[in-house]
C-alpha positions as CSV (number, residue, x, y, z in Angstrom):
1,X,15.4,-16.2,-1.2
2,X,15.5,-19.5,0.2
3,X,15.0,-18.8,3.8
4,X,11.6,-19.1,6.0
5,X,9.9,-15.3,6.6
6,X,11.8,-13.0,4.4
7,X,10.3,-9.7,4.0
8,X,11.2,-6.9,1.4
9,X,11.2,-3.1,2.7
10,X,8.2,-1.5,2.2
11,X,10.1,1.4,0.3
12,X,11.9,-0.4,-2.4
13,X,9.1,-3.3,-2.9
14,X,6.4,-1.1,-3.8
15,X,7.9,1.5,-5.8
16,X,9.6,-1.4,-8.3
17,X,6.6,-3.0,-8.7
18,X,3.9,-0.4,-10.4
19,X,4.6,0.2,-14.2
20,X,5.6,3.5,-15.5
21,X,3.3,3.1,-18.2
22,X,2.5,6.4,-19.6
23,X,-0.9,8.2,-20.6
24,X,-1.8,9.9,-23.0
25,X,-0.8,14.0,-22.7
26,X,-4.2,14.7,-24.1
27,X,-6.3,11.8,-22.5
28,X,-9.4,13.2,-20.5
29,X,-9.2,13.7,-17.1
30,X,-11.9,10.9,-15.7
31,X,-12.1,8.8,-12.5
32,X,-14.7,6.1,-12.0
33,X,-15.3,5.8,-8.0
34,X,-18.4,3.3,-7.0
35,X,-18.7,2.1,-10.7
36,X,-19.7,6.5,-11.6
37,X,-17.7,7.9,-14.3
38,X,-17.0,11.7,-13.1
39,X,-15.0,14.5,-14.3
40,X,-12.6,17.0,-13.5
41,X,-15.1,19.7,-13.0
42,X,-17.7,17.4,-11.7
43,X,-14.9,16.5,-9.2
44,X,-14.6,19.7,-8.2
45,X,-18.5,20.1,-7.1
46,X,-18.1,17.1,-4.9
47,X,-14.8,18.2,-3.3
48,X,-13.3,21.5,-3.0
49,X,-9.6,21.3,-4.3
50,X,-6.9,22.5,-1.8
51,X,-3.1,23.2,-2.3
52,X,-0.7,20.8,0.1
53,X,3.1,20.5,0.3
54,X,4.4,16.9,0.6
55,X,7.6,15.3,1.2
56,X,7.1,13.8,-2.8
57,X,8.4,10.0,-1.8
58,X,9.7,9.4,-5.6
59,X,12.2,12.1,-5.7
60,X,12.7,12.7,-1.8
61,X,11.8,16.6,-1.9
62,X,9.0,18.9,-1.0
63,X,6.4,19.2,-3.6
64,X,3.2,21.3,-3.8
65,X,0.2,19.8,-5.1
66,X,-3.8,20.4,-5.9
67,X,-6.1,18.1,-4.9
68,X,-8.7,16.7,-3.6
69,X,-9.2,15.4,0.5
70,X,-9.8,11.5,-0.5
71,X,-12.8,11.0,2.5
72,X,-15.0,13.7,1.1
73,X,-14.6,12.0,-2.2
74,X,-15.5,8.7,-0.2
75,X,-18.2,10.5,1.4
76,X,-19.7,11.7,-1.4
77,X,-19.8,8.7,-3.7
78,X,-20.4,5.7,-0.7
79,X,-21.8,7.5,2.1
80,X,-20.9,6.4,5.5
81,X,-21.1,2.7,4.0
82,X,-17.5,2.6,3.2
83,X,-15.9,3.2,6.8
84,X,-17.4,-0.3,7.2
85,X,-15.3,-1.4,4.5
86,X,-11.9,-3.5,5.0
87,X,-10.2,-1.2,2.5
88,X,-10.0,1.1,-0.8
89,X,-8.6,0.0,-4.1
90,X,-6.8,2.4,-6.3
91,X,-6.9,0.8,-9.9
92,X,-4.4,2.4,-12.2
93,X,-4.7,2.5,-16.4
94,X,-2.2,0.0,-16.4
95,X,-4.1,-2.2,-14.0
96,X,-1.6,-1.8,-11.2
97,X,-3.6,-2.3,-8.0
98,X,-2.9,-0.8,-4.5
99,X,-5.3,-1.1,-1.9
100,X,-5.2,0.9,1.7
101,X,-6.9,-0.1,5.0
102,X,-10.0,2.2,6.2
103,X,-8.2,2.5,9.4
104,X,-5.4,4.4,7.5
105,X,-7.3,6.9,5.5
106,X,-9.2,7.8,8.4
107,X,-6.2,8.4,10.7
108,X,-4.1,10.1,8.2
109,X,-6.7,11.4,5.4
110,X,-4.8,10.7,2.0
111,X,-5.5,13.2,-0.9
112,X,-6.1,12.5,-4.6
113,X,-3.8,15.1,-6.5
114,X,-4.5,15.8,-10.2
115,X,-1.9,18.4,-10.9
116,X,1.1,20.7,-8.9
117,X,0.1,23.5,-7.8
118,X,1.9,25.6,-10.7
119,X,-1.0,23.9,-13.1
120,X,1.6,24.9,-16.0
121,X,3.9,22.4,-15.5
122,X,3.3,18.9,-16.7
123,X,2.2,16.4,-14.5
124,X,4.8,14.0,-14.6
125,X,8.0,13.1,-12.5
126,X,11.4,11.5,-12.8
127,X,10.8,8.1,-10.8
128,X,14.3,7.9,-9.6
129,X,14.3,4.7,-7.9
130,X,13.5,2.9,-11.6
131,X,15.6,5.2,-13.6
132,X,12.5,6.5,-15.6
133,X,12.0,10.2,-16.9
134,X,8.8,12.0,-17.5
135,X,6.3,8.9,-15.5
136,X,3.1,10.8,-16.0
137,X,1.3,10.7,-12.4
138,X,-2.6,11.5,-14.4
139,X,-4.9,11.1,-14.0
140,X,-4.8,10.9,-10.6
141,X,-2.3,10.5,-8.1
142,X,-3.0,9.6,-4.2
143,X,-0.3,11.5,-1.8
144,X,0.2,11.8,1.9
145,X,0.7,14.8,4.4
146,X,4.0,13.0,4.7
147,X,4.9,16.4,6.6
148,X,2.6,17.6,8.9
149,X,2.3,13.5,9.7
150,X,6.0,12.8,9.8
151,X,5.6,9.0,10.5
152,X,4.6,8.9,7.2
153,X,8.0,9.6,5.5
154,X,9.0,6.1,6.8
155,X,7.0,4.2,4.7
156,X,8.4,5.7,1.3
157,X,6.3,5.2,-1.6
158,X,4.3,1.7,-0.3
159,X,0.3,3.6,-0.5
160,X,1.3,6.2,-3.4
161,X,0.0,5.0,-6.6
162,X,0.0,6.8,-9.5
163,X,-2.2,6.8,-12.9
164,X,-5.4,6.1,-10.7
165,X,-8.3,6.4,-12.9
166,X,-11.2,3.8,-10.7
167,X,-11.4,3.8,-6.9
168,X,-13.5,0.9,-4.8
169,X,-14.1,-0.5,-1.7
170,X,-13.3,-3.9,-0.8
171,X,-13.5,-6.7,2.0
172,X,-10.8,-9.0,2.5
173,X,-12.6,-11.9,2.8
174,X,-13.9,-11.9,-1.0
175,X,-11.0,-9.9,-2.8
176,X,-8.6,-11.9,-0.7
177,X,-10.3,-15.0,-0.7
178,X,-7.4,-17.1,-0.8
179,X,-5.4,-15.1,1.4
180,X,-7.2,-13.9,4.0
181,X,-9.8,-17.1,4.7
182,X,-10.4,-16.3,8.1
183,X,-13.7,-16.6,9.7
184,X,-14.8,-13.9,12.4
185,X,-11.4,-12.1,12.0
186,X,-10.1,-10.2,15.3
187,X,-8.8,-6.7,14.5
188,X,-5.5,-7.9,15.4
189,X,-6.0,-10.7,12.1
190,X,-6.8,-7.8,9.9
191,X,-3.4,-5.8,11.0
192,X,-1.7,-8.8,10.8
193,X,-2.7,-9.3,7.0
194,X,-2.3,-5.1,5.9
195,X,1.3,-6.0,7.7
196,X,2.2,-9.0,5.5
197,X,0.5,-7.1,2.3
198,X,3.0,-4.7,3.1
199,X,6.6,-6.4,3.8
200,X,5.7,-10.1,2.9
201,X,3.4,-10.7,-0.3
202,X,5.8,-10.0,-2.3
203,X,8.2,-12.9,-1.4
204,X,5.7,-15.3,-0.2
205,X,2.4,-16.6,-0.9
206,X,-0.1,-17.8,1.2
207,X,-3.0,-20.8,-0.1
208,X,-0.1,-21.4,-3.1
209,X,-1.9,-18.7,-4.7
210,X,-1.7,-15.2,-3.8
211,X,1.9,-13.7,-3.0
212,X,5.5,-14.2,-4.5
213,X,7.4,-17.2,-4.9
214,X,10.9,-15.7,-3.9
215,X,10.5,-17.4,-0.4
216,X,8.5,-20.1,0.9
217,X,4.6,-20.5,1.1
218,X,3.9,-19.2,4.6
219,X,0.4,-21.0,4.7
220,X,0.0,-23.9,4.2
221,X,3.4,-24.0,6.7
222,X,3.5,-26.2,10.1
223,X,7.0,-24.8,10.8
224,X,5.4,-21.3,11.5
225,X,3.5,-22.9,14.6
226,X,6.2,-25.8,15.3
227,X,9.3,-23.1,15.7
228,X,6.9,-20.5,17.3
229,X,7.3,-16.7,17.9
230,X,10.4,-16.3,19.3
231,X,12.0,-18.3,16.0
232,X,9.8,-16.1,14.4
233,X,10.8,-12.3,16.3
234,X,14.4,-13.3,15.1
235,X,13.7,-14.5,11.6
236,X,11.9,-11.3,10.6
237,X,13.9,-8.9,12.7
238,X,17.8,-10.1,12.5
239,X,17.7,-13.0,9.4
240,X,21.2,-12.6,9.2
241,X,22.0,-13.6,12.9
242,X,20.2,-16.8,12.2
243,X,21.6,-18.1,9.0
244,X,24.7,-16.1,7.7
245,X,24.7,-14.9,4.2
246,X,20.9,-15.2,3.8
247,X,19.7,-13.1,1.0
248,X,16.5,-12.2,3.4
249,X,16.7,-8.5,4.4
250,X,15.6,-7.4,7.9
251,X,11.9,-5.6,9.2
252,X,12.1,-2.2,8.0
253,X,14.6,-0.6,9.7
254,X,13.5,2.6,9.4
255,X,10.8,1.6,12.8
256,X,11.9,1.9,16.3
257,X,12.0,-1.6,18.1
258,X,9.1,-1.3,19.8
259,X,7.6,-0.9,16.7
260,X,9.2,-3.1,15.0
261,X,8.4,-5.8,18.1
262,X,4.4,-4.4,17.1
263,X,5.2,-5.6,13.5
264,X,6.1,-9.4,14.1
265,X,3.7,-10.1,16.3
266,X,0.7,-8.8,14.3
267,X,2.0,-10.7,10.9
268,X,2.6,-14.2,13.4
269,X,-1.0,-13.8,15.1
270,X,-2.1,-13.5,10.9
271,X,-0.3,-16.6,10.0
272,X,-1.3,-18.2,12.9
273,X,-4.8,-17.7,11.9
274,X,-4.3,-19.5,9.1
275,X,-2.0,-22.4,9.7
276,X,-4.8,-23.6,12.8
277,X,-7.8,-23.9,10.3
């Protein structure tokens, strides 16, 4: 993509991009949270495991699960030190790395699943959207309540990593050094960056480091202040209206405009940020 501010859909980005490397059937079932190595059953002393149904956003159906609520695991193993966090990384045994913002696990209280609820069938699922049979989701798998929290379903399967086997708590300004070096960050520069995490780093780097090389470097970029927000609004929202035949796919569709409107303006106030130091 050649064009300024393409962004890839949250639904199809994320789900290509972890491997479907698979565990072994017999391999122990450990996670390490807070540098603690802990089992199953120890697991189950912290947390007490509960059956959910989810809208499973690999294979589009409903799908009952065991597992465990992710902030008494938290809890347990950070105390109250990690709501002051900027976010949680999921590590998976293939070193596939997905991080989610404190803000979203404490408004929509993820769950780490470690088997279906019929604990005689296999862990695994057929990862349609790569054309992959038997992806083995152990150890552990984090899910949504994608039902009773139906804005959830929108996102697909950006926030649902699989294979998780270490969980830690980060801050942007040291794990994203390069890409988020902003000093006294508003709450509105930390949406701004989850946002472009989300529908832009994949595409597009930022401090000709961290990102994708698909599009432009949006940082260092003077054009994002010279052509300003409105340039902006229509770039991310309607690319096509701006340059026919662009390869650059719209904002998520799947969000209302207002929403959408929400979107833009929190990723421009983030690369503003940036391109003013």
């Amino acid at each position: 993509m050649t064009q300024s501010f393409c962004f890839v859909l949250v639904f199809f980005s994320i789900v290509s991009c972890q491997s479907s490397k698979l565990v072994e059937e017999q391999a122990p079932i450990s996670l390490t949270i807070n540098e603690k190595d802990l089992s199953l059953e120890e697991l189950k002393q912290i947390a007490t495991p509960v059956k959910v149904t989810v809208h499973e956003a690999h294979l589009n159906t409903p799908i009952e699960y065991l597992a465990f609520p992710m902030v008494a695991l938290l809890n347990s193993q950070f105390g109250e030190e990690w709501k002051k966090s900027d976010g949680i990384l999921f590590t998976a045994l293939d070193g596939y790395r997905s991080d989610v913002s404190i803000e979203k696990i404490l408004k929509y209280k993820p769950l780490l699943a470690f088997s279906f609820a019929d604990e005689s069938k296999a862990f695994k699922i057929d990862n349609k959207a790569q054309n992959e049979k038997d992806v083995e989701l152990g150890p552990y798998y984090l899910i949504w309540d994608n039902i009773r929290n139906a804005e959830l379903k929108r996102t697909g399967a950006y926030g649902w990593p699989y294979q998780v086997d270490q969980i830690d708590r980060i801050q942007y300004a040291s794990y994203y050094a390069k890409a988020f070096p902003i000093k006294n960050p508003t709450p509105d520069h930390k949406k701004g960056f989850e946002l472009f995490k989300t529908y832009c780093m994949s595409c597009h780097s930022v401090s000709g480091e961290e990102g994708g090389a698909k599009g432009p470097a949006l940082y260092p970029n003077p054009g994002v202040i010279q052509r300003g927000y409105s340039s902006f609004r229509k770039w991310t929202q309607s690319p096509s209206k701006v340059k026919a035949g662009t390869t650059m796919p719209p904002l998520n569709t799947n969000l209302t405009a207002k929403e959408r409107d929400e979107v833009s303006s929190l990723i421009y106030k983030y690369l503003i940020a940036l391109n003013k130091k």
